[in-house]
N, CA, C and O atoms as a Maestro MAE file, in Angstrom:
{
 s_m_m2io_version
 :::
 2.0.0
}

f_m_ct {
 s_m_title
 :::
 protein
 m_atom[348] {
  # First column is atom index #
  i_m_mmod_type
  r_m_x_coord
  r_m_y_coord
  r_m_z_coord
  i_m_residue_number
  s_m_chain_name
  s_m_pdb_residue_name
  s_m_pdb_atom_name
  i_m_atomic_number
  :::
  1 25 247.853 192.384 84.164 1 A "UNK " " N  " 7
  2 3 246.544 192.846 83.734 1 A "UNK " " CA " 6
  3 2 246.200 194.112 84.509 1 A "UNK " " C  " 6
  4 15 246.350 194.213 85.727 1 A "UNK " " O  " 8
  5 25 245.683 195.161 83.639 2 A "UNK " " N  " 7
  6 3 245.183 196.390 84.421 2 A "UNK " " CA " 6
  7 2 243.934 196.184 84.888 2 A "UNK " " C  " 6
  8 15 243.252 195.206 84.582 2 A "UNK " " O  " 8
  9 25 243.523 197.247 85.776 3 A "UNK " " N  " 7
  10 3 242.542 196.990 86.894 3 A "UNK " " CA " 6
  11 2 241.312 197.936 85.180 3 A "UNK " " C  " 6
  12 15 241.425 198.919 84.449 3 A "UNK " " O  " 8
  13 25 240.544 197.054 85.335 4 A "UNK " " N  " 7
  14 3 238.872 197.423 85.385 4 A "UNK " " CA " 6
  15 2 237.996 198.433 85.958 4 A "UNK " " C  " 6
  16 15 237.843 198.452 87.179 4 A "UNK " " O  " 8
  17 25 237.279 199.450 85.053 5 A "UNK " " N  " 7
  18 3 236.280 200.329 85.859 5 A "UNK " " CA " 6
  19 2 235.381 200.376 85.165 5 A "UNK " " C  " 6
  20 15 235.594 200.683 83.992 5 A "UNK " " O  " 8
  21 25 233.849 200.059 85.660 6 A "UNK " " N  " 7
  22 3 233.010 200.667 85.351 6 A "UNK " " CA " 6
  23 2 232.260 201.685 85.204 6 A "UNK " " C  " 6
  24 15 231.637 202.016 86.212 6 A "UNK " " O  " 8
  25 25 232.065 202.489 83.982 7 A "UNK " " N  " 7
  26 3 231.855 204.008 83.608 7 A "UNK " " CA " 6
  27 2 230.304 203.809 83.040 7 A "UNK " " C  " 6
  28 15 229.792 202.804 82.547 7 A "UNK " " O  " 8
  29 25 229.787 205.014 83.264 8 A "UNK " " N  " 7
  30 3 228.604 205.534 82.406 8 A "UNK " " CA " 6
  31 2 228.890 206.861 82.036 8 A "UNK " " C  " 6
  32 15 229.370 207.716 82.781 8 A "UNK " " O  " 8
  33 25 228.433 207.058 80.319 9 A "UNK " " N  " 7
  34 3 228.851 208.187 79.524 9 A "UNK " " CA " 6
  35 2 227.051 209.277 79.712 9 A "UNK " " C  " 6
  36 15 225.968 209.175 79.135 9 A "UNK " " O  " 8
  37 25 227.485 210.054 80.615 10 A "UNK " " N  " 7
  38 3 225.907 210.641 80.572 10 A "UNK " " CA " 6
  39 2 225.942 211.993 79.987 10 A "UNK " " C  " 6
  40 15 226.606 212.809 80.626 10 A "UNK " " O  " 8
  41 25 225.461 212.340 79.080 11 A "UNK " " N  " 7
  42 3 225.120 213.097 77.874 11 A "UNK " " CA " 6
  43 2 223.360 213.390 77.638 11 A "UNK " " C  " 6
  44 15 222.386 212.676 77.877 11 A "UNK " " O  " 8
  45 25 223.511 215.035 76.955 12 A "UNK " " N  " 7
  46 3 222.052 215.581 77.111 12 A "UNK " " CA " 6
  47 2 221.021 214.510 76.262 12 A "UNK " " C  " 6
  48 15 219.822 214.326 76.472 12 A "UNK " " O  " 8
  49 25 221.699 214.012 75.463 13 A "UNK " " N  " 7
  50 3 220.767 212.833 74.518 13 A "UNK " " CA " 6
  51 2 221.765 211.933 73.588 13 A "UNK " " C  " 6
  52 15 222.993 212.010 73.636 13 A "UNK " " O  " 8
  53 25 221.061 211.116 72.780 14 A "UNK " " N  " 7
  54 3 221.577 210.052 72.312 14 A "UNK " " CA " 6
  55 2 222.491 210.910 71.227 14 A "UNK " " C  " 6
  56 15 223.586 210.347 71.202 14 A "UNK " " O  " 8
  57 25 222.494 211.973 70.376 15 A "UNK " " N  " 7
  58 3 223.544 212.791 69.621 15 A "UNK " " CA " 6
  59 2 225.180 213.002 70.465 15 A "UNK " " C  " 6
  60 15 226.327 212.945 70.022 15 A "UNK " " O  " 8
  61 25 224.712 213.225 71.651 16 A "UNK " " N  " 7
  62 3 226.093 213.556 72.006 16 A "UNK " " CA " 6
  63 2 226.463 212.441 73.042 16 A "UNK " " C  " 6
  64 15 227.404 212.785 73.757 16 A "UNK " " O  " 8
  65 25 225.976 211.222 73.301 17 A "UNK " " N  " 7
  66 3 226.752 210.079 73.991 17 A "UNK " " CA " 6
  67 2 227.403 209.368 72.656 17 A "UNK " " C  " 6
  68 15 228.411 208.662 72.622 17 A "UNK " " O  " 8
  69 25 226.589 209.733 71.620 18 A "UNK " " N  " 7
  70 3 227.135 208.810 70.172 18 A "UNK " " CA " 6
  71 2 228.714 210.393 69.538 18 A "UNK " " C  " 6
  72 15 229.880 210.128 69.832 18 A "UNK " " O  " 8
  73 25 228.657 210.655 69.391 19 A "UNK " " N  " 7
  74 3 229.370 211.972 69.333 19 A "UNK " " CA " 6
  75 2 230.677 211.226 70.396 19 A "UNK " " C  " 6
  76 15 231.615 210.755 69.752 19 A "UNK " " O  " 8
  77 25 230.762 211.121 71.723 20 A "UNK " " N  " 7
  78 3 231.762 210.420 72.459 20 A "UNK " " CA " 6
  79 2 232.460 209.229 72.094 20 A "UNK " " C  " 6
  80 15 233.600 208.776 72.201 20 A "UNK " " O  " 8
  81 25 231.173 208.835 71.545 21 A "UNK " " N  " 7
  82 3 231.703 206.878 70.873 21 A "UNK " " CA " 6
  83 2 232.762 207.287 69.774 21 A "UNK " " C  " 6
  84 15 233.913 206.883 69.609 21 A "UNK " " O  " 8
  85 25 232.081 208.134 69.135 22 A "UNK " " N  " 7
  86 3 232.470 208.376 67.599 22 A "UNK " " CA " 6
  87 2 234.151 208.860 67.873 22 A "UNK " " C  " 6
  88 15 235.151 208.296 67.430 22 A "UNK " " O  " 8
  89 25 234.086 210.043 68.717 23 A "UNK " " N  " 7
  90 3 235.434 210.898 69.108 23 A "UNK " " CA " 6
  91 2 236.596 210.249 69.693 23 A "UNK " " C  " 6
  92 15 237.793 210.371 69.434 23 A "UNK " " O  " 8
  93 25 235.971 209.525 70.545 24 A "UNK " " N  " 7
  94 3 236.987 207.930 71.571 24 A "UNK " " CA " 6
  95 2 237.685 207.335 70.314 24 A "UNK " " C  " 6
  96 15 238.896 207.416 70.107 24 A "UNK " " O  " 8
  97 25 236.588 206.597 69.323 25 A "UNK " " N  " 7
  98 3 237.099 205.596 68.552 25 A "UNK " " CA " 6
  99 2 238.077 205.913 67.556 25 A "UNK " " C  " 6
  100 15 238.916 205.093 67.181 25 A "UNK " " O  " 8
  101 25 237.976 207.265 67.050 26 A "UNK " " N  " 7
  102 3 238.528 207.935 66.072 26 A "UNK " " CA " 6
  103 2 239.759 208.526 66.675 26 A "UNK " " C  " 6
  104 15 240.645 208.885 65.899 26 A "UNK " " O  " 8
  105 25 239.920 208.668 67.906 27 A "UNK " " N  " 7
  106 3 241.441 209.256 68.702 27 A "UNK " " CA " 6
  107 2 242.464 207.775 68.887 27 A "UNK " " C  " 6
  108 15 243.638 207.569 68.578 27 A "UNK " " O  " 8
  109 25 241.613 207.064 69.410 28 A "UNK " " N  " 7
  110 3 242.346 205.356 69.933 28 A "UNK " " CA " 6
  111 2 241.517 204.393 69.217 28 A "UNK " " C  " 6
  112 15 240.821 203.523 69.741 28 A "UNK " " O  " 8
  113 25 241.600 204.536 68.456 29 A "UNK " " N  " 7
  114 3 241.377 202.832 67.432 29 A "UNK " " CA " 6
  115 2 241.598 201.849 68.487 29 A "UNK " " C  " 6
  116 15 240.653 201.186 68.916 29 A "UNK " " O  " 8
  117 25 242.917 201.696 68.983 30 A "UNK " " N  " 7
  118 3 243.419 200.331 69.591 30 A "UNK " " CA " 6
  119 2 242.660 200.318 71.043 30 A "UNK " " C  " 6
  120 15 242.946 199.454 71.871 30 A "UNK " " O  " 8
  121 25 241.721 201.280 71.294 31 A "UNK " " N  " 7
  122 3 240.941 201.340 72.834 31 A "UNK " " CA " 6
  123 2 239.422 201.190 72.725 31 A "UNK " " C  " 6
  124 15 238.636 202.124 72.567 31 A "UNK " " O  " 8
  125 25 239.095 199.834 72.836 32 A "UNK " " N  " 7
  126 3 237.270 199.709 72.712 32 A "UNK " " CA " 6
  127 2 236.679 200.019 74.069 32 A "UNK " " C  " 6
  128 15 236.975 199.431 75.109 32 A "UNK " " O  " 8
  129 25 236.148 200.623 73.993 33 A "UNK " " N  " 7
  130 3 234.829 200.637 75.048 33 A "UNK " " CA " 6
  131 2 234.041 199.551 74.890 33 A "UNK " " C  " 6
  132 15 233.442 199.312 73.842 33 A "UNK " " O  " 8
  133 25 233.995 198.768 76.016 34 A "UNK " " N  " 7
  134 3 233.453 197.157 75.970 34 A "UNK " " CA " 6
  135 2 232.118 197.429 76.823 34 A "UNK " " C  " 6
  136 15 232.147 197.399 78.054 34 A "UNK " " O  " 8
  137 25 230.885 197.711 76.059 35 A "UNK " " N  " 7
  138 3 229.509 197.728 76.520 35 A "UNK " " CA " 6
  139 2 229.476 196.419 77.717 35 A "UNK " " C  " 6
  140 15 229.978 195.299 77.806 35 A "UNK " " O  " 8
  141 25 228.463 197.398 78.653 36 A "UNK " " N  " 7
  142 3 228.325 195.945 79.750 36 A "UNK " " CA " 6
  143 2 227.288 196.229 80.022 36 A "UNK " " C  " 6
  144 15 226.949 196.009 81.185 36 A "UNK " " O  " 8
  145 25 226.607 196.654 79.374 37 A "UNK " " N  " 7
  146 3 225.185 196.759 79.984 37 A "UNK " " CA " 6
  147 2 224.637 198.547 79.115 37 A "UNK " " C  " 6
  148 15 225.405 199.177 78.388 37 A "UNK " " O  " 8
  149 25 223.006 199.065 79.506 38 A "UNK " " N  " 7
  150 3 222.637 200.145 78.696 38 A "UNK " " CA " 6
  151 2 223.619 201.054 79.029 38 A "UNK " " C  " 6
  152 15 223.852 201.305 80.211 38 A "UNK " " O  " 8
  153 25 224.196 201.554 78.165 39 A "UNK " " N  " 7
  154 3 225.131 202.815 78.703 39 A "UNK " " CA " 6
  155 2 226.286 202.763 79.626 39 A "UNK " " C  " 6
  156 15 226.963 203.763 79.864 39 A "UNK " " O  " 8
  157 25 226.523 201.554 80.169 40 A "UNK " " N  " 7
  158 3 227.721 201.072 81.054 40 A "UNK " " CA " 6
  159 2 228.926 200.539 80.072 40 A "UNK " " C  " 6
  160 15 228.761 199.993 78.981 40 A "UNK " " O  " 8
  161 25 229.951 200.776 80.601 41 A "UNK " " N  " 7
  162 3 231.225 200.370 79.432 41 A "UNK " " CA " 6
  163 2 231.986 199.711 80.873 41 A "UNK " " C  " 6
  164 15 231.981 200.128 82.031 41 A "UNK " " O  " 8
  165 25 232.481 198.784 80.394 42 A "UNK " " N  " 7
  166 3 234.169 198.327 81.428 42 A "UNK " " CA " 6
  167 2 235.255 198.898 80.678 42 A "UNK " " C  " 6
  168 15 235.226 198.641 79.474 42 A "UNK " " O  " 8
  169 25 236.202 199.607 81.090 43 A "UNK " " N  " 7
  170 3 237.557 200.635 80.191 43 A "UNK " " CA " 6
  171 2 238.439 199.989 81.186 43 A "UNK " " C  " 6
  172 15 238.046 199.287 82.118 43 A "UNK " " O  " 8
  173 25 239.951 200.357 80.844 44 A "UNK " " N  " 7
  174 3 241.031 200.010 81.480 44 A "UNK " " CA " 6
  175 2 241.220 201.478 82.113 44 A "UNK " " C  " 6
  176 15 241.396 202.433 81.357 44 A "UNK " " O  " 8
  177 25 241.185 201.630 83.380 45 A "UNK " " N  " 7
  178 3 242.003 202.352 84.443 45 A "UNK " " CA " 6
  179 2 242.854 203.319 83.952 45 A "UNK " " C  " 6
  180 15 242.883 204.481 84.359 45 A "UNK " " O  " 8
  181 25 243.667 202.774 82.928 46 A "UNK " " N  " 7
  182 3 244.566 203.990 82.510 46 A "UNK " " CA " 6
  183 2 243.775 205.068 81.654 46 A "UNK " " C  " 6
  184 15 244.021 206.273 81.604 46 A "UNK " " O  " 8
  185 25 242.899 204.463 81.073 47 A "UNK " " N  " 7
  186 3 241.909 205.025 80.376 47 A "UNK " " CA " 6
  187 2 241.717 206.423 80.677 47 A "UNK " " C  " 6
  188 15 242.241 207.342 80.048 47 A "UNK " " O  " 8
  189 25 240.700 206.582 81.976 48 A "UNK " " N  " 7
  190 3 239.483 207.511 82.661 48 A "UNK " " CA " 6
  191 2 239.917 209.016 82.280 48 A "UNK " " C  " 6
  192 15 239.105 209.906 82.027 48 A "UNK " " O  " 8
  193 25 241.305 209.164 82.277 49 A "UNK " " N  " 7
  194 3 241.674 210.585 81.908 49 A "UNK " " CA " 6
  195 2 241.555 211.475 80.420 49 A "UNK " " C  " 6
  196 15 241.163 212.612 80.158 49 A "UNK " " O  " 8
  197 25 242.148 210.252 79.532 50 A "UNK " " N  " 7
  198 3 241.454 210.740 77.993 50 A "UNK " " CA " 6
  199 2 240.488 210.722 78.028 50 A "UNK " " C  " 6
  200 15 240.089 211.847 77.729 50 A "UNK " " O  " 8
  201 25 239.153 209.640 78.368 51 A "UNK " " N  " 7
  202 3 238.105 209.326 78.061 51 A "UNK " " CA " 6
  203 2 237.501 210.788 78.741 51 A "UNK " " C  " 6
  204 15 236.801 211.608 78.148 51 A "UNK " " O  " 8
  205 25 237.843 210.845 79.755 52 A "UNK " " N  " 7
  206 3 237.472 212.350 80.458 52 A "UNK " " CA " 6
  207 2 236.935 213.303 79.733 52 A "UNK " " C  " 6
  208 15 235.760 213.656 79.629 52 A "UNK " " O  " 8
  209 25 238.338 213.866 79.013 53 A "UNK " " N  " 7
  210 3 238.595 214.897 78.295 53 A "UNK " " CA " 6
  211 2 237.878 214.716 76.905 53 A "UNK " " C  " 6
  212 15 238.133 215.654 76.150 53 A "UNK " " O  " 8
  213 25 237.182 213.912 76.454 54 A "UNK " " N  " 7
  214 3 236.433 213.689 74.837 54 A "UNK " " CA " 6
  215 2 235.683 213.710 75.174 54 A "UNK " " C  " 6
  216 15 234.876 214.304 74.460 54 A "UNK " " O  " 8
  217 25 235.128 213.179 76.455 55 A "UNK " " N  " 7
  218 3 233.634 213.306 76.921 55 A "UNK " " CA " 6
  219 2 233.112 214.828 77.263 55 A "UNK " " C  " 6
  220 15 231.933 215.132 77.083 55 A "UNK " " O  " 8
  221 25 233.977 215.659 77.715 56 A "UNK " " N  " 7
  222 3 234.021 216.829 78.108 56 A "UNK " " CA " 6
  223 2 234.039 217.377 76.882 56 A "UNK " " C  " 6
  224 15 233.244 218.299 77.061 56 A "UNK " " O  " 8
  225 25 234.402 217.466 75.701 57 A "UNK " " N  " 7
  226 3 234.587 217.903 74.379 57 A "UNK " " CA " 6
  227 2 233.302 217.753 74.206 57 A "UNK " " C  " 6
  228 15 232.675 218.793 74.005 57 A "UNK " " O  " 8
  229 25 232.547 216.473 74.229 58 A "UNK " " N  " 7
  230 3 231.505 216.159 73.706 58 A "UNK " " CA " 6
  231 2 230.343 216.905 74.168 58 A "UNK " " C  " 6
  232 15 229.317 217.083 73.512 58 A "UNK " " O  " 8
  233 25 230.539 217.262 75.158 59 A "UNK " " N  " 7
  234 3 228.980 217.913 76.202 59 A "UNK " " CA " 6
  235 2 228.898 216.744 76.877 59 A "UNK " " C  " 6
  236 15 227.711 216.420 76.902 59 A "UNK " " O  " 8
  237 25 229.611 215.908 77.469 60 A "UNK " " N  " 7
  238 3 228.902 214.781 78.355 60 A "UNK " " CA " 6
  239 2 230.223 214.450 79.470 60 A "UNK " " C  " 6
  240 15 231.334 214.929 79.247 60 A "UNK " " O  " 8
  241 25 230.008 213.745 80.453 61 A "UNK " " N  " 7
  242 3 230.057 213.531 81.413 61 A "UNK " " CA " 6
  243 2 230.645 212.174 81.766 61 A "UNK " " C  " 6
  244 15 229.892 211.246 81.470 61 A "UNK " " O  " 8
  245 25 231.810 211.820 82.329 62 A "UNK " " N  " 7
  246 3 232.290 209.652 82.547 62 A "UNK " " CA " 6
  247 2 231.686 209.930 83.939 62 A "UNK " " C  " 6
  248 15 231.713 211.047 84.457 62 A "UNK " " O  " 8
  249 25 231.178 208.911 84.470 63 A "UNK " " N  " 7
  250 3 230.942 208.565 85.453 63 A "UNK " " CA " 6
  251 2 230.965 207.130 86.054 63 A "UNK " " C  " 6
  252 15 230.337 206.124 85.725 63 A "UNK " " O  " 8
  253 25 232.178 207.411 87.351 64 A "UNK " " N  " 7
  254 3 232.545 206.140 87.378 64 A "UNK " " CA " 6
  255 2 231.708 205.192 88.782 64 A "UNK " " C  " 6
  256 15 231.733 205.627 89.934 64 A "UNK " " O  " 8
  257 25 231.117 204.073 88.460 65 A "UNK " " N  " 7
  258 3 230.441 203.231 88.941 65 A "UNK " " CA " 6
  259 2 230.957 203.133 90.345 65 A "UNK " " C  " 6
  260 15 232.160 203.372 90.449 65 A "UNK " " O  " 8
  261 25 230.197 202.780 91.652 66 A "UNK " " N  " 7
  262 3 231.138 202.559 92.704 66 A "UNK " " CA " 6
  263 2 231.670 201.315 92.902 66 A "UNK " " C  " 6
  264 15 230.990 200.357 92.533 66 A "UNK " " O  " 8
  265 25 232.826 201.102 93.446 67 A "UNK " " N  " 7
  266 3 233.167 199.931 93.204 67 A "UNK " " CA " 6
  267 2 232.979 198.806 93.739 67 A "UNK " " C  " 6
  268 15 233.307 197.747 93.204 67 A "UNK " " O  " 8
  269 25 232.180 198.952 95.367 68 A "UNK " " N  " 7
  270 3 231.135 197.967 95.964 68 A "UNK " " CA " 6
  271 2 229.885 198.783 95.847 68 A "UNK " " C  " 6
  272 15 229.768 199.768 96.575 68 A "UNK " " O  " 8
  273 25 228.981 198.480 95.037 69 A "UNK " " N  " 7
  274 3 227.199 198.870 94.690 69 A "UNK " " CA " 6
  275 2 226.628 198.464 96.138 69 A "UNK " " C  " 6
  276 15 225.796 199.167 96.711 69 A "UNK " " O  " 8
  277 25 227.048 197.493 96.582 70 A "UNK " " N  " 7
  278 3 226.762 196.671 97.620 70 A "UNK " " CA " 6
  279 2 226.590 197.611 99.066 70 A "UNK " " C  " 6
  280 15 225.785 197.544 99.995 70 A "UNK " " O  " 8
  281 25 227.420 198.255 98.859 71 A "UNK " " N  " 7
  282 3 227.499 199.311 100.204 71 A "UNK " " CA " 6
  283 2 227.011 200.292 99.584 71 A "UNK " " C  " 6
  284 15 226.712 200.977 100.561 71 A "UNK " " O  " 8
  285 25 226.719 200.851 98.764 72 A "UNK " " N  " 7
  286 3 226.091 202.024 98.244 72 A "UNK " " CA " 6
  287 2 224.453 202.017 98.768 72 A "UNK " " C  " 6
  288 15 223.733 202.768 99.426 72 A "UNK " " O  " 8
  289 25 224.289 200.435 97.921 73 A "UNK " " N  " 7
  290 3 222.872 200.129 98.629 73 A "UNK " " CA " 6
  291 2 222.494 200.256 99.573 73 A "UNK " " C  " 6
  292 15 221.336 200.555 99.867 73 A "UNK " " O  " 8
  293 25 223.917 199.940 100.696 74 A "UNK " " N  " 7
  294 3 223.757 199.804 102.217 74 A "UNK " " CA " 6
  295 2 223.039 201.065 102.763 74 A "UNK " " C  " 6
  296 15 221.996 201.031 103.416 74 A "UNK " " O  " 8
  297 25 223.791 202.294 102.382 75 A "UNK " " N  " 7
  298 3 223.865 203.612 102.926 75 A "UNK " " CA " 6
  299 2 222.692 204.043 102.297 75 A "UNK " " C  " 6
  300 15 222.331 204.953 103.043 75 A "UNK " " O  " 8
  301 25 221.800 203.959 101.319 76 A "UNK " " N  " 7
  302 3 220.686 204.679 100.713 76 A "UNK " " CA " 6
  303 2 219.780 204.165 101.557 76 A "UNK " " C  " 6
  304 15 218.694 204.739 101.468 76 A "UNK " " O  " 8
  305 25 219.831 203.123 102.501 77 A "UNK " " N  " 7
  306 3 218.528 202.764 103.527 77 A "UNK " " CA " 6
  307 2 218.209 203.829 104.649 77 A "UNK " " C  " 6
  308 15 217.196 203.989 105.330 77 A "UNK " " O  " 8
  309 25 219.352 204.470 104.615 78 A "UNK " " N  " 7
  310 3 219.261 205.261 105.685 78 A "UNK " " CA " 6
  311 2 219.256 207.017 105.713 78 A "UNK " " C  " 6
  312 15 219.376 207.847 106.613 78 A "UNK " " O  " 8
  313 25 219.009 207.105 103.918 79 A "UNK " " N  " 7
  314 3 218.915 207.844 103.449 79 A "UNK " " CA " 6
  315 2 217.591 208.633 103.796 79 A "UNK " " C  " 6
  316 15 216.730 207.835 104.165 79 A "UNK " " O  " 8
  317 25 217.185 209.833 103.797 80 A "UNK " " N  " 7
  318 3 215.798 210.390 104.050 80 A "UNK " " CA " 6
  319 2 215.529 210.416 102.133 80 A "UNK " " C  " 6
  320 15 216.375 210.428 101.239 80 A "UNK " " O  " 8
  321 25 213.921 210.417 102.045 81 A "UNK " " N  " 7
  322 3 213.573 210.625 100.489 81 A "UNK " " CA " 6
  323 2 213.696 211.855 100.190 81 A "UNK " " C  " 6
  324 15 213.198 212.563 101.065 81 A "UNK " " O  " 8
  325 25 214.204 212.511 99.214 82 A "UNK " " N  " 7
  326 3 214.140 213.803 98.361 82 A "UNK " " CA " 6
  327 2 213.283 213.854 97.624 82 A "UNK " " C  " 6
  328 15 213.402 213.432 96.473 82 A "UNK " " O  " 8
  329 25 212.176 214.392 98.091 83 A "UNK " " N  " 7
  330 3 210.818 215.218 97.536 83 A "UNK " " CA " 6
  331 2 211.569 216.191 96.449 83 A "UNK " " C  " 6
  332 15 212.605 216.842 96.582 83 A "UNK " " O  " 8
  333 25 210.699 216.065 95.344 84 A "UNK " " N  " 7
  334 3 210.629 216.857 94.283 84 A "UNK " " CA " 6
  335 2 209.961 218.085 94.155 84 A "UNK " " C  " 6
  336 15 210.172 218.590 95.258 84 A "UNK " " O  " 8
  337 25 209.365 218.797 93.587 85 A "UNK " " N  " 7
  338 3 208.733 220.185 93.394 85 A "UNK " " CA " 6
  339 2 207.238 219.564 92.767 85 A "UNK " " C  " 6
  340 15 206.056 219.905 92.794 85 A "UNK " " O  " 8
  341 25 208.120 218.351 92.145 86 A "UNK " " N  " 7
  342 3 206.768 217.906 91.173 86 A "UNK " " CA " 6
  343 2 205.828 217.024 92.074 86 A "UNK " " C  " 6
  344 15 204.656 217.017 91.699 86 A "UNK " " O  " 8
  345 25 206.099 216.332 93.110 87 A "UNK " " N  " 7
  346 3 205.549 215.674 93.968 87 A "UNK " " CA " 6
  347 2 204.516 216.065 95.068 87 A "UNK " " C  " 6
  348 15 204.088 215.210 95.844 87 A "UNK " " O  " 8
  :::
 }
 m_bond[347] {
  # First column is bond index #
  i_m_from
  i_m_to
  i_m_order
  :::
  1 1 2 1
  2 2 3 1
  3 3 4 2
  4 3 5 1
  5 5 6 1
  6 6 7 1
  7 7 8 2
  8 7 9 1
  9 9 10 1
  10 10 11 1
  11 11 12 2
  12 11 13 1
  13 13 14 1
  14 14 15 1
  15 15 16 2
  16 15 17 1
  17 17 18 1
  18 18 19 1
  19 19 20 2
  20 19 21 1
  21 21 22 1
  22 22 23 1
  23 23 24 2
  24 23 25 1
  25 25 26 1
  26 26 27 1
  27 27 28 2
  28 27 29 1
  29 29 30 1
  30 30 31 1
  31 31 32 2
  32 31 33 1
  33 33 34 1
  34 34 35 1
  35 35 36 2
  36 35 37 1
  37 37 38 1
  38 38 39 1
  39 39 40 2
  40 39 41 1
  41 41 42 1
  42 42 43 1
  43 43 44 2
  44 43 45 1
  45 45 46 1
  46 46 47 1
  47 47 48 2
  48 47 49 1
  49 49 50 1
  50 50 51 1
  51 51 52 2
  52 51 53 1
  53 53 54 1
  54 54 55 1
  55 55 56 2
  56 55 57 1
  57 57 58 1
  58 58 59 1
  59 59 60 2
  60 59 61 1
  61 61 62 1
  62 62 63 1
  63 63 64 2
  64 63 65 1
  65 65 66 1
  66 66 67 1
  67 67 68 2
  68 67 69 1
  69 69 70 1
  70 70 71 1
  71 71 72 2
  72 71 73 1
  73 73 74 1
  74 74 75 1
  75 75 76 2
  76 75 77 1
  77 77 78 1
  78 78 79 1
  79 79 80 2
  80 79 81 1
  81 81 82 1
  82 82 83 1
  83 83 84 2
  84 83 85 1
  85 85 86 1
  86 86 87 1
  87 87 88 2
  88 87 89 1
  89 89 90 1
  90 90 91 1
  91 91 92 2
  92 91 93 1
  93 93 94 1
  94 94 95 1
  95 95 96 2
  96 95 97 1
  97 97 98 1
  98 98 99 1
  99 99 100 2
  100 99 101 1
  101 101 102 1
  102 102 103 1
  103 103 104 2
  104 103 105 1
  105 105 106 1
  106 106 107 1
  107 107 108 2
  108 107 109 1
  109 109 110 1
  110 110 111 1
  111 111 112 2
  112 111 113 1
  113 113 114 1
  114 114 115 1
  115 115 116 2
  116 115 117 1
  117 117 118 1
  118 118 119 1
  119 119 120 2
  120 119 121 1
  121 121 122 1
  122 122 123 1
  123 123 124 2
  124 123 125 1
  125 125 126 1
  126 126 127 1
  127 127 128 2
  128 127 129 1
  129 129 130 1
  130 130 131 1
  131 131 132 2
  132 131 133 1
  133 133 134 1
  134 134 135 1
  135 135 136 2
  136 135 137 1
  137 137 138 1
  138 138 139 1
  139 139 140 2
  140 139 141 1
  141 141 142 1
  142 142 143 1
  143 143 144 2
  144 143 145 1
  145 145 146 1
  146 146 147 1
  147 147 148 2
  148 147 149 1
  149 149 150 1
  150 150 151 1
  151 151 152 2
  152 151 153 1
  153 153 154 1
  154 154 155 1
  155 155 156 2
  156 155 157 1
  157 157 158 1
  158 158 159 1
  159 159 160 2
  160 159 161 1
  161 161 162 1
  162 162 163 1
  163 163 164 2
  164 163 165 1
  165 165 166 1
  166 166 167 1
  167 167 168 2
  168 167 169 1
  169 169 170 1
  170 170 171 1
  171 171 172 2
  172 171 173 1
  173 173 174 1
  174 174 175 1
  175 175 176 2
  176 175 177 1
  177 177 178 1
  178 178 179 1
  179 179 180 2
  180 179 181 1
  181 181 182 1
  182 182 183 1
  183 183 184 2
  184 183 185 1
  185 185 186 1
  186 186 187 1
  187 187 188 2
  188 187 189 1
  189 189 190 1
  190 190 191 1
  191 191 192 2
  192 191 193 1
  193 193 194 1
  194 194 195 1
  195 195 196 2
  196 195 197 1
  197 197 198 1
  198 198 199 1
  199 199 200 2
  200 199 201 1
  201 201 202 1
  202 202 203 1
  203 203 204 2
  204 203 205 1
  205 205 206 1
  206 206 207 1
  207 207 208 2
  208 207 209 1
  209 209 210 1
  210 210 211 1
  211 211 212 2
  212 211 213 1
  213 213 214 1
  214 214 215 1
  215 215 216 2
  216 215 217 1
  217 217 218 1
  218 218 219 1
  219 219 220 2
  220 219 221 1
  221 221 222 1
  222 222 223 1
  223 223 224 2
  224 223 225 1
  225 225 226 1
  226 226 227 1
  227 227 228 2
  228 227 229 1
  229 229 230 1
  230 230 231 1
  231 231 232 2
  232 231 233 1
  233 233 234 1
  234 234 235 1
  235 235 236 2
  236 235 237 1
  237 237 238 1
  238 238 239 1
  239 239 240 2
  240 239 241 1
  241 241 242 1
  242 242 243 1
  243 243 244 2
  244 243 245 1
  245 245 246 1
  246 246 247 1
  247 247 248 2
  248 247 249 1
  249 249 250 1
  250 250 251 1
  251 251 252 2
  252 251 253 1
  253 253 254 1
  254 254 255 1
  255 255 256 2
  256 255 257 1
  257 257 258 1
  258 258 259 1
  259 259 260 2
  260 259 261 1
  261 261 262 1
  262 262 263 1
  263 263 264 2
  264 263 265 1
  265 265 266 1
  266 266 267 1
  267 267 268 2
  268 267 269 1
  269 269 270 1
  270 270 271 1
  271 271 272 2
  272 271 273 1
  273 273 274 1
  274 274 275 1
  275 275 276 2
  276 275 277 1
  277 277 278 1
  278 278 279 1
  279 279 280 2
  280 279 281 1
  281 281 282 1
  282 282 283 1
  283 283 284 2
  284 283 285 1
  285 285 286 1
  286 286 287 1
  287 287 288 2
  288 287 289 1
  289 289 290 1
  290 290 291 1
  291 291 292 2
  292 291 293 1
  293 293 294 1
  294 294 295 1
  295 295 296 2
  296 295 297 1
  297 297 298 1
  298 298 299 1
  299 299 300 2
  300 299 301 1
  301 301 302 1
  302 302 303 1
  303 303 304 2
  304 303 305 1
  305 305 306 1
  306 306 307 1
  307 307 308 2
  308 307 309 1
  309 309 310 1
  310 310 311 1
  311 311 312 2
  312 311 313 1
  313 313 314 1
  314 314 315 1
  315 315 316 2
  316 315 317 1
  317 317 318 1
  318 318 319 1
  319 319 320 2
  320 319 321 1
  321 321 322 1
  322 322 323 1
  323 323 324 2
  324 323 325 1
  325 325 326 1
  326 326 327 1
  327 327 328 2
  328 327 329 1
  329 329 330 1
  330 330 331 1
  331 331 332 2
  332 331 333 1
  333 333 334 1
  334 334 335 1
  335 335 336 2
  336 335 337 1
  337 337 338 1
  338 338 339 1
  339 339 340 2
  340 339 341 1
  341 341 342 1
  342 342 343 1
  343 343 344 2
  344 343 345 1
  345 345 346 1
  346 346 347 1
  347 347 348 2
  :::
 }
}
């Protein structure tokens, strides 16, 4: 079994994350993007490099999840806040 990653497809709006779906599905039939949540997919590992490159076609962006959230969390405690312009 191949290893698992969690991706988010981030795109200027819902035209061009659907535009990615559309382009993915229509290149690899035999490769689903398995929704796991809003905008989160689980893909197979071998994946990330095509998916890359259609997403990049598309105007959008893979972005891959970290793989302990857990420590991500850890380190944002100790983070200072980033003030906005708008704030």
């Amino acid at each position: 079994m191949s290893k698992q990653l969690k991706i988010e497809i981030a795109s200027k709006d819902d035209f061009w994350r659907n535009a990615v779906s559309l382009e993915w599905s229509t290149r690899f039939p035999q490769r689903q993007l398995a929704a796991v949540g809003t905008g989160l997919y689980s893909i197979d590992i071998r994946w990330l490099d095509d998916l890359q490159d259609v997403a990049l076609e598309c105007n959008s962006t893979v972005i891959v999840a970290p793989s302990d959230p857990t420590r991500r969390s850890l380190f944002t405690q100790f983070l200072p806040v980033r003030l906005t312009s708008e704030q």
